[in-house]
C-alpha positions as CSV (number, residue, x, y, z in Angstrom):
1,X,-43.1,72.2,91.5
2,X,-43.7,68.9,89.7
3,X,-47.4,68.8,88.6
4,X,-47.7,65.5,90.1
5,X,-45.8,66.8,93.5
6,X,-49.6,67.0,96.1
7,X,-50.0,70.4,97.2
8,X,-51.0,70.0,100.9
9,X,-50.9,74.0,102.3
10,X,-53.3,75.9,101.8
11,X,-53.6,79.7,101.9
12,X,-56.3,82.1,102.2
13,X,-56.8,85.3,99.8
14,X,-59.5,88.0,100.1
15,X,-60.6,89.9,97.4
16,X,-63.6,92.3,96.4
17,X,-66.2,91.0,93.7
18,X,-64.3,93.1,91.2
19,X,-61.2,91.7,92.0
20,X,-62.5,88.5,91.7
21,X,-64.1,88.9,88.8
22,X,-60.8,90.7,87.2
23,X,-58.9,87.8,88.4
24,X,-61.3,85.2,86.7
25,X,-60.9,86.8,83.3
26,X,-57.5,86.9,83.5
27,X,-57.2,83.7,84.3
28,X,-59.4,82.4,81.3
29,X,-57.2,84.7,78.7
30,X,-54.6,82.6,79.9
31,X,-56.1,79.1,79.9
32,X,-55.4,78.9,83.7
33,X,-57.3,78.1,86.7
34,X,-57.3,81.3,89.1
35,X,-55.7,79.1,92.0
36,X,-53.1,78.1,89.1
37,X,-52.7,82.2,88.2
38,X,-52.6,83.0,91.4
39,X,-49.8,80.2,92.3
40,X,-48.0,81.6,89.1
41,X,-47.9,85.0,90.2
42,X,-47.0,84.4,93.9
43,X,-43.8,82.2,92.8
44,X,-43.1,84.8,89.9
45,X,-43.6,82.6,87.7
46,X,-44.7,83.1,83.5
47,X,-48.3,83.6,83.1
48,X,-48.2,83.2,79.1
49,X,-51.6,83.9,77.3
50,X,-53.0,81.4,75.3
51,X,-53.4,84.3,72.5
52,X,-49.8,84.8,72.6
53,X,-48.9,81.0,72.1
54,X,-51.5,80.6,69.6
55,X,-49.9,83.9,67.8
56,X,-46.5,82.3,68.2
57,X,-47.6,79.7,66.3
58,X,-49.1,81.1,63.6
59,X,-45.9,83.1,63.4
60,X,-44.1,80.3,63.2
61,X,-46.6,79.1,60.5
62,X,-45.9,81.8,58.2
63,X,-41.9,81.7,58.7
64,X,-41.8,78.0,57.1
65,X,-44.4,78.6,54.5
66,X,-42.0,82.1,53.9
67,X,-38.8,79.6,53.8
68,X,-40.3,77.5,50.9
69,X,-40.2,80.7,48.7
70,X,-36.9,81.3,48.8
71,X,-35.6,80.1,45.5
72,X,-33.1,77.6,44.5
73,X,-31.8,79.5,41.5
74,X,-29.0,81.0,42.9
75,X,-29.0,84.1,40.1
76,X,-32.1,85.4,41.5
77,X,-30.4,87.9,43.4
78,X,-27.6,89.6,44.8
79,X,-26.3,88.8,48.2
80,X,-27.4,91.8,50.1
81,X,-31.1,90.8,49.0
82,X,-30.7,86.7,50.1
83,X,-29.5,88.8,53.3
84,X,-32.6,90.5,53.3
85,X,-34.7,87.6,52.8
86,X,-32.8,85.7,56.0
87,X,-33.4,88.5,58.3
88,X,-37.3,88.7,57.6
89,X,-37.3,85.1,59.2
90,X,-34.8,85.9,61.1
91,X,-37.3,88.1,62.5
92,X,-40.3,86.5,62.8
93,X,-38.7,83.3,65.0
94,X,-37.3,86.8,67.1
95,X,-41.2,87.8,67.0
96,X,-42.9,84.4,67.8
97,X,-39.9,83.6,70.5
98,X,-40.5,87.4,72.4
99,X,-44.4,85.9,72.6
100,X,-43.5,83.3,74.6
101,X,-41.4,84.9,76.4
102,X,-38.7,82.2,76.0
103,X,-34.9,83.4,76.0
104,X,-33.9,85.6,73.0
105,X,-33.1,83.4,70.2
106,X,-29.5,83.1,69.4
107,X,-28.3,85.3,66.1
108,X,-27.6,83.2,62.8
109,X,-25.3,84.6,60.8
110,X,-26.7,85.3,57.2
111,X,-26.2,83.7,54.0
């Protein structure tokens, strides 16, 4: 549903205090309001924590500041090691991507 898109039905829920209370922390951990969590959940939809975005991104982070070691003398190893050294980012985009729960990212083929 378009976030502009009115929502005009409305539908009732009952829940203990607990529950409530559960459902409210939940719903912070995410970022969410609980009628926005709820919605999520009801159209099985992703409810993606704002710690795992914010890991994502630090992830992310440390896969280009890991990219700018990799050094331009092409002498300073053999190719299983430059292999090596492709994979690590390799897998962290893998790592950061599995956080978000976005679709597997597609395999590179090494250097």
């Amino acid at each position: 549903m378009n976030q502009n898109t009115p929502r005009t039905h409305w539908v009732s829920i009952r829940f203990t205090e607990t529950d409530l209370q559960d459902l409210s922390a939940q719903a912070s951990q995410a970022g969410l309001s609980r009628s926005e969590l709820i919605r999520r959940r009801a159209l099985r939809r992703p409810v993606i924590s704002r710690t795992d975005v914010n890991t994502a991104e630090r992830i992310d982070q440390l896969g280009r500041l890991f990219k700018h070691l990799y050094p331009k003398d092409k002498g300073w190893a053999g190719p299983e090691d430059r292999r090596k050294f492709w994979r690590v980012l390799e897998d962290l985009q893998r790592a950061a991507q599995a956080l978000r729960r976005g679709p597997p990212c597609s395999p590179r083929s090494s250097p």
